[in-house]
C-alpha positions as CSV (number, residue, x, y, z in Angstrom):
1,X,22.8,-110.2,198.6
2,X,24.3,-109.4,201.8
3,X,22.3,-109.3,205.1
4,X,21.4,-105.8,205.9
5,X,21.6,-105.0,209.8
6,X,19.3,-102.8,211.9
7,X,20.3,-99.1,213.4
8,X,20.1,-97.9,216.7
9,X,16.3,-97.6,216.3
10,X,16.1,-101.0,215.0
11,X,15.0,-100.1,211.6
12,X,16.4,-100.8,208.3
13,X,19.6,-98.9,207.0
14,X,19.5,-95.5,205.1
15,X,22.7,-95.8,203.3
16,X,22.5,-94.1,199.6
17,X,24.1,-97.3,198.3
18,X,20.9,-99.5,199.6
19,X,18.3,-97.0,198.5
20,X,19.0,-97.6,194.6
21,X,16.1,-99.5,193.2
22,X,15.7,-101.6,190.1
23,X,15.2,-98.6,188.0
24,X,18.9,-97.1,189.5
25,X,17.1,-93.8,190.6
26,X,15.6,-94.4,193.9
27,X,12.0,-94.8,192.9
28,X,9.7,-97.9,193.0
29,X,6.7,-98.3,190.9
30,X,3.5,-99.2,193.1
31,X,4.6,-100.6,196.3
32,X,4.3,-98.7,200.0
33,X,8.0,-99.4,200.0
34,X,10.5,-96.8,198.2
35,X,13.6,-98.8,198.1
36,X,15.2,-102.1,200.0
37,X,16.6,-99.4,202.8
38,X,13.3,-98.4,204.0
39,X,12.0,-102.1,204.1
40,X,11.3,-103.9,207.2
41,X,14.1,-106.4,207.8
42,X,13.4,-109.4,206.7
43,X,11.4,-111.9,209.4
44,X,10.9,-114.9,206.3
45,X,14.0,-116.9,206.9
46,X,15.1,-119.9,204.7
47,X,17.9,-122.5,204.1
48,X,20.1,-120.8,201.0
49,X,20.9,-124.8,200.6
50,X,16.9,-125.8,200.0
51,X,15.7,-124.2,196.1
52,X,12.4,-125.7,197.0
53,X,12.4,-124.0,200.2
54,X,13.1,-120.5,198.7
55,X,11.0,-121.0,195.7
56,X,7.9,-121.9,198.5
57,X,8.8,-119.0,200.6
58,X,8.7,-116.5,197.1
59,X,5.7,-118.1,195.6
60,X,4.2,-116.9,199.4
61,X,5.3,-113.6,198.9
62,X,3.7,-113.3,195.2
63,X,0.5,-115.1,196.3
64,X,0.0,-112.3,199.3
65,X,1.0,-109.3,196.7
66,X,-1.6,-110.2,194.3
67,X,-4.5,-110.7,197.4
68,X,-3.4,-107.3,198.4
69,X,-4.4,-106.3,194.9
70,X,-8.0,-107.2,195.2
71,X,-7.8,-110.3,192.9
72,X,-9.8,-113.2,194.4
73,X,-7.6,-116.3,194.3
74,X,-9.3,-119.5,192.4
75,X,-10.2,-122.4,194.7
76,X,-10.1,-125.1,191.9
77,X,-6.7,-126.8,192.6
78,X,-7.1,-126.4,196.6
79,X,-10.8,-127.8,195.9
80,X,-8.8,-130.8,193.6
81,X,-6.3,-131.3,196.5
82,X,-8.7,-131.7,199.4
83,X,-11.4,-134.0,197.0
84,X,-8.9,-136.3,195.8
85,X,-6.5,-136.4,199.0
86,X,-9.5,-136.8,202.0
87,X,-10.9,-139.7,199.3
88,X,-7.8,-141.0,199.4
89,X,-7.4,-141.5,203.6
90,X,-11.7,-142.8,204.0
91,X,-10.8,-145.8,201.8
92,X,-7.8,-146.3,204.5
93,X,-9.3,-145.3,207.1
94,X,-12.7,-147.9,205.9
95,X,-10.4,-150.7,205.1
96,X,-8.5,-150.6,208.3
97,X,-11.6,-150.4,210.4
98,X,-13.2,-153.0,208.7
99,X,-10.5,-155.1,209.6
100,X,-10.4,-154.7,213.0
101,X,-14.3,-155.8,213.0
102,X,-13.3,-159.3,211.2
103,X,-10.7,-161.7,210.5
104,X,-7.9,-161.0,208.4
105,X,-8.5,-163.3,205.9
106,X,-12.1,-162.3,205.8
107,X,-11.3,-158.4,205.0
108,X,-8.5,-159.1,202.5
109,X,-10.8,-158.0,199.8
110,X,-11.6,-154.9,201.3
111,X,-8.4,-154.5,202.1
112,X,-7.4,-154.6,198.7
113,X,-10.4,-152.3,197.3
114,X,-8.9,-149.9,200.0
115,X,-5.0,-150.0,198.9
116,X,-5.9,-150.0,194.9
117,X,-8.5,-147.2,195.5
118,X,-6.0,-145.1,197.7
119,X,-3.2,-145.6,195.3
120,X,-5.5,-144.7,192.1
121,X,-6.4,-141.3,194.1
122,X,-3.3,-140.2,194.9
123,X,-2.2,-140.9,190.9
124,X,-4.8,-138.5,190.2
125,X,-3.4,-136.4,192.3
126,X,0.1,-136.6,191.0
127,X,-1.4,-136.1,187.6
128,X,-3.4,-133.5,188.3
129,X,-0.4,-131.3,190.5
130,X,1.7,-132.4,186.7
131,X,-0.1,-132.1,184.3
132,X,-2.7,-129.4,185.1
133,X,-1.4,-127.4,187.5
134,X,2.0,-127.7,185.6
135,X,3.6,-125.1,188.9
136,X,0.9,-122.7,189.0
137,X,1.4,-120.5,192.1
138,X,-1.5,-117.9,191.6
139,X,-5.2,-118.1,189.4
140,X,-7.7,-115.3,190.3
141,X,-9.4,-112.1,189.1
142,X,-11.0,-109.0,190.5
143,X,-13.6,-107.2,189.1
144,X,-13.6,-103.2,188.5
145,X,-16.1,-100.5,188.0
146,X,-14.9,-97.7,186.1
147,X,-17.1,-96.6,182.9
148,X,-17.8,-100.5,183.2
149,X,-17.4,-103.5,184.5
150,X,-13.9,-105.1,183.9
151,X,-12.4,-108.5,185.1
152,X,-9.0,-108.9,185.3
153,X,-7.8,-113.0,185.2
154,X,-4.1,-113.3,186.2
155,X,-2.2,-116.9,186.2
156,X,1.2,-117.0,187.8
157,X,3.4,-120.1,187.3
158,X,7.4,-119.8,188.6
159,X,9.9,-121.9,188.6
160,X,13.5,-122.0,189.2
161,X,16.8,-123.1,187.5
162,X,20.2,-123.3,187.8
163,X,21.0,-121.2,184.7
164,X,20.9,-117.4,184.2
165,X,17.7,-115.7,184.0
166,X,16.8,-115.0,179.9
167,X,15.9,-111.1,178.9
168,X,12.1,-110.2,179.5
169,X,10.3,-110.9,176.8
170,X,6.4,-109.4,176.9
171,X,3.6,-110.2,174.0
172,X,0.8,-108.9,173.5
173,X,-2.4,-110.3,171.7
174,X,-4.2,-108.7,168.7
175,X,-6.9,-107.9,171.1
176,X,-4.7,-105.0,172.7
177,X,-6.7,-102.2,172.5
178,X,-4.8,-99.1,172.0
179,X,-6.8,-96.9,174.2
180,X,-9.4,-98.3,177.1
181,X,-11.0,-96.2,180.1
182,X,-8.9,-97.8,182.0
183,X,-5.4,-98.0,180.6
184,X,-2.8,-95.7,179.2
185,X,-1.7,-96.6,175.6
186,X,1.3,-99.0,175.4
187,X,4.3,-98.3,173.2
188,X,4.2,-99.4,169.5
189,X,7.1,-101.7,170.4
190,X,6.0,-103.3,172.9
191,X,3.1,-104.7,170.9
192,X,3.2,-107.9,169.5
193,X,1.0,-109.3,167.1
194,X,0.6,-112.8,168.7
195,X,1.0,-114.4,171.4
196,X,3.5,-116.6,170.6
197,X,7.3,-115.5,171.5
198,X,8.4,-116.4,167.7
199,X,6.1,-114.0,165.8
200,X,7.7,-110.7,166.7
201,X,7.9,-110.6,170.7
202,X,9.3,-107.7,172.2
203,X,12.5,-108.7,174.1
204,X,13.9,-106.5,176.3
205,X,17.7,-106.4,176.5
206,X,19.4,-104.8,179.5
207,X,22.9,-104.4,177.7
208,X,21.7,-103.8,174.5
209,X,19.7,-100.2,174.6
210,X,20.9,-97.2,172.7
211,X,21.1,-93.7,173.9
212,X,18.2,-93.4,171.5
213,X,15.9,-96.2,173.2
214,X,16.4,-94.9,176.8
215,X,15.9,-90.8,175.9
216,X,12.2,-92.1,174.6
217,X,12.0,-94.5,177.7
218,X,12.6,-91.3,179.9
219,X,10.4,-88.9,177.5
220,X,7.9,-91.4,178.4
221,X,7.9,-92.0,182.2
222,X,4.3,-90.4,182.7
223,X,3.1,-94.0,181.5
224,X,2.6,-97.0,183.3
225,X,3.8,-99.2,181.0
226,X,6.4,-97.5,179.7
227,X,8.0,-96.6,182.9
228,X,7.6,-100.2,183.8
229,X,9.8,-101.0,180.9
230,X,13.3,-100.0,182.5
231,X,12.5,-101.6,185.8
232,X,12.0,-104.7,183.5
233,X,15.3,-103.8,181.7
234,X,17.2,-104.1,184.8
235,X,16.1,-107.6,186.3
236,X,18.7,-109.5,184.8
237,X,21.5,-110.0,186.7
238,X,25.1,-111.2,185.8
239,X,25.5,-112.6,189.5
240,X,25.7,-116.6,189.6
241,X,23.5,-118.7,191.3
242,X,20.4,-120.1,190.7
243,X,17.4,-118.1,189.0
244,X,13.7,-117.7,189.8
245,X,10.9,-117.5,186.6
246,X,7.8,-116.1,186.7
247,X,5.7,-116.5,183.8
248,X,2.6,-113.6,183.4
249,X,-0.8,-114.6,181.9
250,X,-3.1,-111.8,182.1
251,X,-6.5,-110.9,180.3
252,X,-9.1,-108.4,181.1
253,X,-12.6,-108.5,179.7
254,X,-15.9,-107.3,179.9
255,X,-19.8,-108.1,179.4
256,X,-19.4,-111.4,181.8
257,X,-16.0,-112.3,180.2
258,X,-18.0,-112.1,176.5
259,X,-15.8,-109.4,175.1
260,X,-11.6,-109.5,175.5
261,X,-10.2,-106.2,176.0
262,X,-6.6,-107.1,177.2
263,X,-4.4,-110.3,177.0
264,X,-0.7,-110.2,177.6
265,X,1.9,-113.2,178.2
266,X,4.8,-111.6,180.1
267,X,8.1,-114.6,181.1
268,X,10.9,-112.7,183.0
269,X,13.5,-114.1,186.1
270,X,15.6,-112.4,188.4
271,X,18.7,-114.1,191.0
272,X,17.6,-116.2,193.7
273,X,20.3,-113.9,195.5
274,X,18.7,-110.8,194.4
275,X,15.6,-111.7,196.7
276,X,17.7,-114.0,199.8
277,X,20.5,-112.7,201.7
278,X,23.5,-114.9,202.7
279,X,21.7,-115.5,206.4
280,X,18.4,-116.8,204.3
281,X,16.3,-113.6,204.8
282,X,13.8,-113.2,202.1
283,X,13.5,-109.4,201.0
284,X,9.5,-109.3,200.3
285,X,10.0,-105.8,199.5
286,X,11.9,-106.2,197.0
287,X,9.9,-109.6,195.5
288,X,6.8,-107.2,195.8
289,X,8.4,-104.5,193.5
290,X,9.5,-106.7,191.1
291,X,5.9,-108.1,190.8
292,X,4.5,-104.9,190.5
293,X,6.8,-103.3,187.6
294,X,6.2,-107.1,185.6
295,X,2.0,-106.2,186.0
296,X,2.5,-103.1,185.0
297,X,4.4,-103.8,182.5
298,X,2.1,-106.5,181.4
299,X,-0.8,-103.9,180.9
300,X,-2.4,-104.0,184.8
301,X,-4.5,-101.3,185.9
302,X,-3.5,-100.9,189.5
303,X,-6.2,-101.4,192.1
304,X,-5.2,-97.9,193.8
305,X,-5.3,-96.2,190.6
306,X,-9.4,-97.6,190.3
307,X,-12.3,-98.6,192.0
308,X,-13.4,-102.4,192.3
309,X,-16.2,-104.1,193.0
310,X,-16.4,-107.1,195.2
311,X,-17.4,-110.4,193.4
């Protein structure tokens, strides 16, 4: 992506070229923005060198989207870190004051209970960040009152690789319900009747649709979902460079999380380039509308669309 510069006013370009969004028409889905010319220029800037750096700086970006969507973050891993980390520097901290209260040779046990118990911690903590968190960026939920109460969970785990980014692929549980207070119907082929990506997932190819396939995707629009589907169609990119994966875990239930109403496993990437600029400038708008078509797509009811209740 090349860097955009400012006008006169020092806002954001207006070209016609810049304004096309990822649906080719000009038109986001859920996101103040309308298109990449009327975003703020980017103020995020990175080294295009560092993938870490880039994939910290976009997991910020999909962190602060989903706050601004009323979803309450989890505090389990932050709680883990701190717990396990602080434990970590007190036995340090105790076995190096200890030793400056007696001899050396008198606090070598100590000394040792403080190094084996520091490095046994900080395992844990490696393990933990592994094998548990396994590069999960975003855990919360948000509560709604509508005809009921409804709690949506959401999980968000990226990652990044050096090959292309696969076709979307979205599944659906058997729990889907067809109609809900709360949510438009999804399309028939969009439903899957697992979880898993082997038994009949929907896979959406950006190449591959008929004439047929985007007449009903346009007859459609009015729906959420459905509309969502061609933004989804048009992530994949055939520009090299590395790719950024986001993989979707949503569920939405009710009666204190006794009754599932909603559970969808969404995977989809896009170009690190289609988000960073040559200078390192990180578009948020366009990371932001991106996010939103994948919830949607995934079977989210927008926060603007109903009310929530605070936990």
């Amino acid at each position: 992506m090349k860097p955009r510069k400012a006008v006169a006013n020092g806002s954001a370009p207006t070209d016609s070229d810049s304004a096309v969004d990822l649906n080719g028409n000009g038109n986001s889905t859920g996101h103040k923005s309308s298109s990449l010319a009327t975003d703020p220029l980017p103020t995020v800037k990175v080294n295009n060198a560092n993938l870490g750096e880039i994939k910290g700086a976009l997991d910020e970006i999909v962190k602060k989207h989903l706050i601004d969507q009323s979803f309450t973050p989890s505090l389990v891993h932050p709680t883990v870190h701190l717990v396990l980390g602080y434990s970590s520097i007190l036995f340090s901290l105790g076995g190096v004051l200890y030793s400056l209260r007696v001899s050396f040779e008198e606090s070598k046990p100590v000394l040792w209970v403080a190094v084996v118990g520091y490095m046994v911690l900080q395992s844990a903590l490696w393990a933990w960040k592994r094998w548990v968190e396994k590069g999960e960026v975003f855990r919360g939920k948000r509560r709604r009152m509508v005809k009921r109460i409804e709690t949506d969970h959401v999980q968000i785990i990226t990652s990044t690789s050096l090959q292309p980014p696969p076709s979307p692929v979205v599944t659906f549980s058997p729990h889907t319900r067809p109609s809900s207070p709360t949510s438009v119907p999804s399309s028939p082929s969009t439903i899957s009747p697992a979880l898993s990506p082997s038994a009949s997932s929907f896979a959406l190819h950006p190449r591959e649709t008929s004439a047929s396939t985007a007449g009903t995707i346009a007859s459609n629009a009015s729906s959420p979902s459905t509309g969502a589907t061609s933004i989804l169609s048009s992530s994949s990119s055939s520009a090299s460079g590395p790719s950024y994966m986001l993989h979707l875990h949503l569920s939405t239930t009710s009666n204190n999380g006794k009754s599932l109403l909603h559970k969808a496993r969404l995977v989809s990437g896009r170009r690190v380039g289609e988000f960073v600029d040559e200078e390192g400038g990180v578009e948020e708008g366009e990371v932001a509308r991106w996010l939103t078509a994948l919830l949607g797509e995934a079977g989210l009811v927008g926060a603007e669309d109903e009310g929530t209740k605070a936990e």
